[in-house]
C-alpha positions, 0 to 999 in steps of 0.5 A, a space after each residue: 500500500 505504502 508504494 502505491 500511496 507514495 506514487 511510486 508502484 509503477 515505477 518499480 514495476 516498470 524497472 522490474 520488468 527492464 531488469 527482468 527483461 536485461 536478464 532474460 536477453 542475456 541468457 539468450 545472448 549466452 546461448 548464441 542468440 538461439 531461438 529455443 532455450 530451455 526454461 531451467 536456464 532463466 530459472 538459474 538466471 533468477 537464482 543466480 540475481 538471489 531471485 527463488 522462482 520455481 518453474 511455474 513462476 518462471 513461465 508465468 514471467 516469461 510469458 508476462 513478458 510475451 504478452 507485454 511484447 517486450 520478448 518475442 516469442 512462446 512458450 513450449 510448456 510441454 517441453 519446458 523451452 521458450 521459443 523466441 522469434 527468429 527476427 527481433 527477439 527482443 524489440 526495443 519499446 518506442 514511448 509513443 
């Protein structure tokens, strides 16, 4: 209540999801920019910054971000892989 209060809750939001999104781009990065990464790798990417998430909380991040559109992509949840666009993977958000 006291972030909401001070103004400030969207703010963090925001700078979670550009912190989580810098994260996940550099897992992708670390796998050569391949287009299917199993999730297990962003989950130890999470725990690796002291975030504990098991792997619903992974997926749900992910596909938040999907959704966002600040990842371009889906999830394989049967196999437990993103599968991320071949072309712009991560686009670049305008403000307008």
């Amino acid at each position: 209540h006291r972030l909401v209060e001070q103004g400030t809750f969207l703010t963090v939001e925001m700078a979670r999801a550009i912190s989580l999104k810098t994260l996940f781009k550099k897992v992708w990065l670390i796998n050569n920019k391949t287009n299917k990464i199993p999730m297990i790798q962003f989950q130890i990417a999470l725990k690796y910054v002291g975030i504990e998430a098991d792997m619903a909380e992974v997926a749900w991040s992910l596909a938040v971000m999907i959704q966002k559109g600040l990842i371009r992509g889906y999830l394989s949840e049967a196999k437990l892989f993103v599968v991320f666009s071949t072309k712009d993977a991560f686009p670049v958000k305008s403000s307008n």
